[in-house]
PABABA-694506 format. One record per residue (C-alpha): residue in one letter; z, y, x; chain; residue number from 1. Coordinates in pm, 1 decimal, always signed. Layout:
! PABABA-694506
+------+----------+----------+----------+------+------+
| nudo |        w |        v |        u | migu | mise |
+------+----------+----------+----------+------+------+
|    a |        Z |        Y |        X |    A |  NUM |
...
+------+----------+----------+----------+------+------+
***
This chain:
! PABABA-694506
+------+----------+----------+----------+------+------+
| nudo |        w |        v |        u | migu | mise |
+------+----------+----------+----------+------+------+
|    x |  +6874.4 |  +9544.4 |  +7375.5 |    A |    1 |
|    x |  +6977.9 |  +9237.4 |  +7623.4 |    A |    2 |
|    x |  +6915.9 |  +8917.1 |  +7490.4 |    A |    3 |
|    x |  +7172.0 |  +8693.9 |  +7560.6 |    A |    4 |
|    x |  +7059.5 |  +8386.0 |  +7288.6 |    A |    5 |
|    x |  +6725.0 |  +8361.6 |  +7492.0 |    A |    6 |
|    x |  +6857.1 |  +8347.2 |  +7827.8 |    A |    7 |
|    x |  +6849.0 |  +7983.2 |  +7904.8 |    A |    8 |
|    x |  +7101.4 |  +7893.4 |  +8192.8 |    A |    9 |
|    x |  +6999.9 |  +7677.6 |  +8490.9 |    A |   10 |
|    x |  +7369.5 |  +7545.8 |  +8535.9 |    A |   11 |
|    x |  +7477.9 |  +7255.2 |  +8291.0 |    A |   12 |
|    x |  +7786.7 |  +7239.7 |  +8135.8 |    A |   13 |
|    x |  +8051.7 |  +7507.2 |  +8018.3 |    A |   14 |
|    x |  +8174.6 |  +7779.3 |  +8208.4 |    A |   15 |
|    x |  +8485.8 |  +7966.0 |  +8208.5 |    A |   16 |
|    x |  +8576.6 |  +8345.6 |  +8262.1 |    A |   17 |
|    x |  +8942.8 |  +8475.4 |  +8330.0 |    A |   18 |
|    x |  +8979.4 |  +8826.4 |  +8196.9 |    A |   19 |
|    x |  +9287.7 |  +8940.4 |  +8375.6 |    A |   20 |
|    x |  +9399.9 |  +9300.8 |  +8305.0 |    A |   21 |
|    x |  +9638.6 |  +9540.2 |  +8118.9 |    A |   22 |
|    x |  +9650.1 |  +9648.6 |  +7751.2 |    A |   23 |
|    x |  +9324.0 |  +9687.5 |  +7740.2 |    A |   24 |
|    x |  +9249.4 |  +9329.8 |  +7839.3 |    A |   25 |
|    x |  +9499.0 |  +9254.2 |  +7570.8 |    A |   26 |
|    x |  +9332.8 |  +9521.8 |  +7283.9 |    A |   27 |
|    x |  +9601.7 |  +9743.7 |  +7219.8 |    A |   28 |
|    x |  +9474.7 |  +9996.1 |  +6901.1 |    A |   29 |
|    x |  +9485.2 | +10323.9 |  +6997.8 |    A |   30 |
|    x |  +9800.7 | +10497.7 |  +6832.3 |    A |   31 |
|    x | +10011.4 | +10196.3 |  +6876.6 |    A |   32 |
|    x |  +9864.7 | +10014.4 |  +6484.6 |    A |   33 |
|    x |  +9859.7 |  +9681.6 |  +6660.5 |    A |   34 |
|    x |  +9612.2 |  +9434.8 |  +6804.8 |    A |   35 |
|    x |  +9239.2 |  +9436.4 |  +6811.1 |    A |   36 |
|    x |  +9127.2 |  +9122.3 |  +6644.8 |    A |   37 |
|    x |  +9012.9 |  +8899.9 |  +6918.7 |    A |   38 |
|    x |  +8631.5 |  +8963.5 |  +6877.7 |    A |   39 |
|    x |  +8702.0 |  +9291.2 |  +6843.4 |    A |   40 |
|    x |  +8851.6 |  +9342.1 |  +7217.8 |    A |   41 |
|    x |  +8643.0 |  +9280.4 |  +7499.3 |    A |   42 |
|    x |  +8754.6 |  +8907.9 |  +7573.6 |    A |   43 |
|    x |  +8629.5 |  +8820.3 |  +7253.5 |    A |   44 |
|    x |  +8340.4 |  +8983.9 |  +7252.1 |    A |   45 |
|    x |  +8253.7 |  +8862.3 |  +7564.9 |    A |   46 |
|    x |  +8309.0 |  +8496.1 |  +7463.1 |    A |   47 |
|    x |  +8085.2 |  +8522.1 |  +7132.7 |    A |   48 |
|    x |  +7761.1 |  +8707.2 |  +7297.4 |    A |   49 |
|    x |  +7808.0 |  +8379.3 |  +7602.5 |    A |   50 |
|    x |  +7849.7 |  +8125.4 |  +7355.0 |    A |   51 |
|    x |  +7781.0 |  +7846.4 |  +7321.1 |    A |   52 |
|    x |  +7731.9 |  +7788.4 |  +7722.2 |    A |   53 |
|    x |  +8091.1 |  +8011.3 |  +7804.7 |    A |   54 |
|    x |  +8496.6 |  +7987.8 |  +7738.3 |    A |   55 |
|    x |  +8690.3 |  +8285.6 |  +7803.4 |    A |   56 |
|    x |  +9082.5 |  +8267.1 |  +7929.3 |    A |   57 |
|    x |  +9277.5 |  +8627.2 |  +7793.9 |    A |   58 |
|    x |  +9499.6 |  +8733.0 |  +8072.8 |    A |   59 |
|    x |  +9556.2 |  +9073.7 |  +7914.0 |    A |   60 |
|    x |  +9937.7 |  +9183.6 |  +7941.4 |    A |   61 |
|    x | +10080.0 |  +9579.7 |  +7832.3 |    A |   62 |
|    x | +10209.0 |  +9765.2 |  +8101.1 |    A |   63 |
|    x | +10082.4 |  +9543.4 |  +8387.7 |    A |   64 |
|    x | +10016.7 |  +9718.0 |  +8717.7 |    A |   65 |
|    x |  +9877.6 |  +9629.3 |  +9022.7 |    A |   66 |
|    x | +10175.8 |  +9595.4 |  +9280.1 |    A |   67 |
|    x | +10427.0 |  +9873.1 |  +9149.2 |    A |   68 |
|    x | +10726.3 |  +9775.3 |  +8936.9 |    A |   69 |
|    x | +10863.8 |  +9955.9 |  +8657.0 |    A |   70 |
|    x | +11288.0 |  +9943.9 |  +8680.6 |    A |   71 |
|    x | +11277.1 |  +9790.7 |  +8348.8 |    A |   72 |
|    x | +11032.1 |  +9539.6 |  +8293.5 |    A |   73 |
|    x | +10977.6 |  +9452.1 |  +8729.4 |    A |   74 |
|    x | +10789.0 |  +9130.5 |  +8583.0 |    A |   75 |
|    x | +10484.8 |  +9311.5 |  +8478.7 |    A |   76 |
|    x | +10357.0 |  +9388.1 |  +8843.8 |    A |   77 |
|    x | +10025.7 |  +9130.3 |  +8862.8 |    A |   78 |
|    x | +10104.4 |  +9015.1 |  +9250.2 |    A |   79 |
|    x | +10401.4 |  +8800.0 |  +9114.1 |    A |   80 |
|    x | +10203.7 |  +8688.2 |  +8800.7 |    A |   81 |
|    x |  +9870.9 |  +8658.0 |  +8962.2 |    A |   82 |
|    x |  +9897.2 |  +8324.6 |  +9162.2 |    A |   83 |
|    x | +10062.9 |  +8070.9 |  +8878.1 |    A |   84 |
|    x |  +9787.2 |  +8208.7 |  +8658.9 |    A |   85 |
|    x |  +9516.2 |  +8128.7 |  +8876.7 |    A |   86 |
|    x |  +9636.7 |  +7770.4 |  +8932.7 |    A |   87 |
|    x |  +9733.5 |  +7754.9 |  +8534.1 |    A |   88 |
|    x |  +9353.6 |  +7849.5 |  +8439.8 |    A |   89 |
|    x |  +9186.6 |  +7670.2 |  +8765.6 |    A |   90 |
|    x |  +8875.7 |  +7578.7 |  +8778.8 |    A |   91 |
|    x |  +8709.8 |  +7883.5 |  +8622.1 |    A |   92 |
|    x |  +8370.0 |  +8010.5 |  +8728.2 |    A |   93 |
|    x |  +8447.0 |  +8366.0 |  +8723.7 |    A |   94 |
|    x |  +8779.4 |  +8646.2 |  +8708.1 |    A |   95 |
|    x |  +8792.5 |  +8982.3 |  +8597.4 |    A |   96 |
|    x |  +9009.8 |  +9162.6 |  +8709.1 |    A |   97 |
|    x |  +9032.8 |  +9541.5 |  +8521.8 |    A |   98 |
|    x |  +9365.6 |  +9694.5 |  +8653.7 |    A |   99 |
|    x |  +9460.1 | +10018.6 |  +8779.4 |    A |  100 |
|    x |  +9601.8 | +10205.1 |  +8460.4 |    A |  101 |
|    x |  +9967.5 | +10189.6 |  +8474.2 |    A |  102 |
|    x |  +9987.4 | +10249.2 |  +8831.2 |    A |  103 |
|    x |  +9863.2 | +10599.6 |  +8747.1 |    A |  104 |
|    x | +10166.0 | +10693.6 |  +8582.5 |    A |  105 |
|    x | +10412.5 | +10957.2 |  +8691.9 |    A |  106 |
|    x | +10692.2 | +10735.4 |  +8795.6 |    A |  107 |
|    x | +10531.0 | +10555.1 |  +9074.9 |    A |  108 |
|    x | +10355.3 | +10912.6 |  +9214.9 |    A |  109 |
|    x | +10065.8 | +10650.8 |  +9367.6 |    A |  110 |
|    x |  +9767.6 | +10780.3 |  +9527.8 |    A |  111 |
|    x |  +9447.8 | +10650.7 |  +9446.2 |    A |  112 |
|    x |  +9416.0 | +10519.5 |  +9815.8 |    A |  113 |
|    x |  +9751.3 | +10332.7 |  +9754.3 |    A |  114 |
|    x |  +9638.4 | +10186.4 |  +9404.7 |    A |  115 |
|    x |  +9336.0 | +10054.5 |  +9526.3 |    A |  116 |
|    x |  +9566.8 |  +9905.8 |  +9825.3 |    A |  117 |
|    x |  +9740.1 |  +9731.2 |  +9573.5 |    A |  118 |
|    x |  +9447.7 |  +9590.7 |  +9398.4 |    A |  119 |
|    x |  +9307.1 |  +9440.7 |  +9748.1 |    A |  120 |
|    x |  +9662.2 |  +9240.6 |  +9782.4 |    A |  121 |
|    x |  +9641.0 |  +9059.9 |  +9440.1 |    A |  122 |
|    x |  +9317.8 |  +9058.9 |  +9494.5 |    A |  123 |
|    x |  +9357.0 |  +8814.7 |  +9793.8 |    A |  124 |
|    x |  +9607.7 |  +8628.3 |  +9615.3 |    A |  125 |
|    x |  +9374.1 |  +8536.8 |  +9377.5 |    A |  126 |
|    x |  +9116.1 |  +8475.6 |  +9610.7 |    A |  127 |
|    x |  +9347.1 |  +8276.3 |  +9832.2 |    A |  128 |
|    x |  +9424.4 |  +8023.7 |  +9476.8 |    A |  129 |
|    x |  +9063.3 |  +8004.6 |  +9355.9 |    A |  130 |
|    x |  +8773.1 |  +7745.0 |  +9462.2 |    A |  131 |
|    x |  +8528.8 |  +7848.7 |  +9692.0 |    A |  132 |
|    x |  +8231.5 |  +7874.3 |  +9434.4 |    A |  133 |
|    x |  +8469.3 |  +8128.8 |  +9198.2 |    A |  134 |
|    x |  +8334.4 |  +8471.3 |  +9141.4 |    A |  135 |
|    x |  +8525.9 |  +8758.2 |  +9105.6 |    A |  136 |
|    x |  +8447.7 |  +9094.0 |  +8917.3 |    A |  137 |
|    x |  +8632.0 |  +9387.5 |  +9009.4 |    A |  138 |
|    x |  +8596.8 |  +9632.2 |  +8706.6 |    A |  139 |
|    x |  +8726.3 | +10030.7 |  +8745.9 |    A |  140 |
|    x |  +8922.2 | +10119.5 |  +8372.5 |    A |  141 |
|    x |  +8811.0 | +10385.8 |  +8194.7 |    A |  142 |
|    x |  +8972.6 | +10708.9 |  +8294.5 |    A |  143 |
|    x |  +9286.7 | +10868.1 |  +8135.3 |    A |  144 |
|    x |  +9147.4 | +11078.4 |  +7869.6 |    A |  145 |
|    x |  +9311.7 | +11490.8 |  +7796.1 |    A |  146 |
|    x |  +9306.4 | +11409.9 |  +7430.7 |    A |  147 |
|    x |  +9607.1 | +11517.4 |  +7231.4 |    A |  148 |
|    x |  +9874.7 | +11467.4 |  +7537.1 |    A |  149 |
|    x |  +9689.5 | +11298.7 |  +7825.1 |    A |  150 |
|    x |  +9891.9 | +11003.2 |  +7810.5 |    A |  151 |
|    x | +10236.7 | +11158.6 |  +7801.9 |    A |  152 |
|    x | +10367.9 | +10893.6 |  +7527.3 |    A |  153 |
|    x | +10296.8 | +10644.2 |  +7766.3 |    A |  154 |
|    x | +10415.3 | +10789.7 |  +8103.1 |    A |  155 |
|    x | +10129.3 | +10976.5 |  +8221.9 |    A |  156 |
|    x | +10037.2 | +11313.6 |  +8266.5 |    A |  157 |
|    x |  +9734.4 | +11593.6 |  +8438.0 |    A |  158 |
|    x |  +9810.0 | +11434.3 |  +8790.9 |    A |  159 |
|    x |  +9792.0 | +11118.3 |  +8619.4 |    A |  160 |
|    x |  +9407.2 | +11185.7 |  +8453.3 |    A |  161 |
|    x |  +9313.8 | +11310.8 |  +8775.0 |    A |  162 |
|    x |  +9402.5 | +10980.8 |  +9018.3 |    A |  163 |
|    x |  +9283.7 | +10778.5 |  +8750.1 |    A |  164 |
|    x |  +8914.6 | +10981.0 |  +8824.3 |    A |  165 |
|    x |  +8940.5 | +10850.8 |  +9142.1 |    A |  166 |
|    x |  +8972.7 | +10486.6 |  +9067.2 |    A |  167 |
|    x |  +8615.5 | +10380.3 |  +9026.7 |    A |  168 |
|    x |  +8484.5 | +10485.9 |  +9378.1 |    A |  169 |
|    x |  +8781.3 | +10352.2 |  +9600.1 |    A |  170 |
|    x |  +8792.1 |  +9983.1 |  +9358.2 |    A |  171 |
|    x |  +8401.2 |  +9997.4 |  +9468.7 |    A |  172 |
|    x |  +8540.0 |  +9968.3 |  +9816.8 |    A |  173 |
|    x |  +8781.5 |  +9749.7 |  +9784.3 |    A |  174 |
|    x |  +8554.8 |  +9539.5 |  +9621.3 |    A |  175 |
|    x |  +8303.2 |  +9570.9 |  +9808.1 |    A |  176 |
|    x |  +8538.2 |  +9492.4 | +10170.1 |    A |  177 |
|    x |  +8626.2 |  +9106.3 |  +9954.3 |    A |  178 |
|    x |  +8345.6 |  +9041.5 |  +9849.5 |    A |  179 |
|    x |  +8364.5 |  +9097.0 |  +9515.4 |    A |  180 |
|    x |  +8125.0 |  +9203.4 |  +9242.0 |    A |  181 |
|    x |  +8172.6 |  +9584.6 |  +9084.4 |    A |  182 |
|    x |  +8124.5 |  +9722.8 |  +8734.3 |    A |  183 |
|    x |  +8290.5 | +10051.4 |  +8642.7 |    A |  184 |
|    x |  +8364.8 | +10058.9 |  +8314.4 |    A |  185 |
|    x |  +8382.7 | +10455.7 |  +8238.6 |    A |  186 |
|    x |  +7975.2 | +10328.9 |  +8267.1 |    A |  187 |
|    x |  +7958.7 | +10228.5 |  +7905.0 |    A |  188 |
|    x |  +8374.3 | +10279.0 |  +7786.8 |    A |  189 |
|    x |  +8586.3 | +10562.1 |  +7751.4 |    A |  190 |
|    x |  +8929.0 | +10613.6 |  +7637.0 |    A |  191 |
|    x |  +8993.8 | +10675.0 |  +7291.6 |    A |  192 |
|    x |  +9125.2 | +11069.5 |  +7262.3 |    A |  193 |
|    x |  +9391.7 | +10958.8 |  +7016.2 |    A |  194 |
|    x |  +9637.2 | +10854.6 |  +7317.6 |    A |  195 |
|    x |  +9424.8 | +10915.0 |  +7596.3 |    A |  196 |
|    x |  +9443.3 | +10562.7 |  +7750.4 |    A |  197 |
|    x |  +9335.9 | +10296.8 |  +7528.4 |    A |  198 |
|    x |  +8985.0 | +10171.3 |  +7421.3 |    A |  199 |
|    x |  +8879.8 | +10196.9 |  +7070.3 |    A |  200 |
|    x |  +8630.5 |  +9896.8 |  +6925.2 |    A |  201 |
|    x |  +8326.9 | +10086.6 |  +7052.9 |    A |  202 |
|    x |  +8402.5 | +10110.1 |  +7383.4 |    A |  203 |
|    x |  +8543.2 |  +9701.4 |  +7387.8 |    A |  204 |
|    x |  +8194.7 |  +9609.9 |  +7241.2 |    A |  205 |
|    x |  +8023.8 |  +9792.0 |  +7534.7 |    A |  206 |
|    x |  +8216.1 |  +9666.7 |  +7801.7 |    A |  207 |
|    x |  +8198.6 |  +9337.9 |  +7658.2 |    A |  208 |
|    x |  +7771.0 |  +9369.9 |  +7674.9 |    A |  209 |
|    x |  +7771.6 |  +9497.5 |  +8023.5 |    A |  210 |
|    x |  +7982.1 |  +9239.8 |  +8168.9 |    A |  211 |
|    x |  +7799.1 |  +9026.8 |  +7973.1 |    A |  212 |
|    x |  +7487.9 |  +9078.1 |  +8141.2 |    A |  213 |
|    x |  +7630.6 |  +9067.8 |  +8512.3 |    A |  214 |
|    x |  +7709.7 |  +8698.6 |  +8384.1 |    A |  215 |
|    x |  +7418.4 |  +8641.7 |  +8292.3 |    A |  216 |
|    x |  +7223.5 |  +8828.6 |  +8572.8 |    A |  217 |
|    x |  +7501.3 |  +8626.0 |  +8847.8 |    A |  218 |
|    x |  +7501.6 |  +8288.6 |  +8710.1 |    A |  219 |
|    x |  +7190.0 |  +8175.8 |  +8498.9 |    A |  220 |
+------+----------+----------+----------+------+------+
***
């Protein structure tokens, strides 16, 4: 097991991390019971195995996508969010970013090619409002689970599951072309088969140890 309480960091000072990402940034329970408590989602988690030496900034909104708006709720697209938050949270050491979800979902018929095209441009947004010495972590979502419907309460469906498969490898490029670091979270995380899309406590916990240790690995 990693240990984080005997890595000893050469930097001084506290550190900040922006998770930015989708309802499972914010820890939406799996069947719609509510919110993860916040150690139990990865944020959290993430926060208590840094401490004492690391803050982390929630940026975890339901329904946000990368560039595609729904008809209804147009504000939840991250390219018009993803600027004033960056200047809000500014200076912070490191953003990840874990989008890519919602833009699988039937009404926007995106390819995978087109989602990750939409990750590079608020990528670069972000980029283009951060210091020079900020990191950013590009992290590939679990995939869309079959389960009991594959998604269908929350828009998605088999065409869905199978773009969402794709995800991983084309964020790894787009990553990759910026600059960026990579994780993929279907790594260590899966989504829970009781809606097919969310992460249970389990899979929060593990994502929260593996990014974890690219912190640690990247900046001490």
């Amino acid at each position: 097991m990693f240990d984080f309480a005997g890595q000893i960091c050469k930097n001084i000072g506290m550190k900040s991390i922006l998770c930015f990402g989708d309802s499972n940034t914010y820890g939406y329970i799996p069947g719609g019971s509510g919110r993860c408590r916040f150690e139990d989602r990865w944020p959290g988690a993430l926060e208590k195995l840094l401490a004492p030496d690391w803050r982390v900034v929630e940026e975890g909104l339901c329904g946000r996508t990368t560039v595609f708006r729904e008809a209804e709720r147009p504000w939840r697209a991250a390219i018009d969010y993803i600027a004033p938050c960056a200047a809000t949270h500014r200076p912070f050491d490191l953003a990840a970013v874990m989008l890519g979800t919602n833009d699988c979902k039937c009404e926007f018929g995106a390819s995978a090619d087109m989602i990750a095209q939409g990750l590079k441009e608020v990528l670069r947004v972000l980029l283009s409002e951060v210091y020079s010495t900020t990191r950013v972590l590009v992290i590939a979502p679990p995939p869309l689970c079959r389960g009991l419907n594959c998604g269908r309460d929350f828009g998605f469906d088999e065409n869905s599951r199978a773009v969402s498969l794709e995800l991983a490898e084309k964020f790894a490029e787009t990553a990759q072309d910026l600059g960026c670091l990579f994780f993929d979270a279907a790594s260590v995380a899966s989504a829970s088969p009781i809606d097919s899309v969310h992460m249970d406590k389990r899979s929060h916990i593990a994502l929260a140890r593996a990014v974890a240790e690219i912190v640690t690995r990247e900046f001490c």
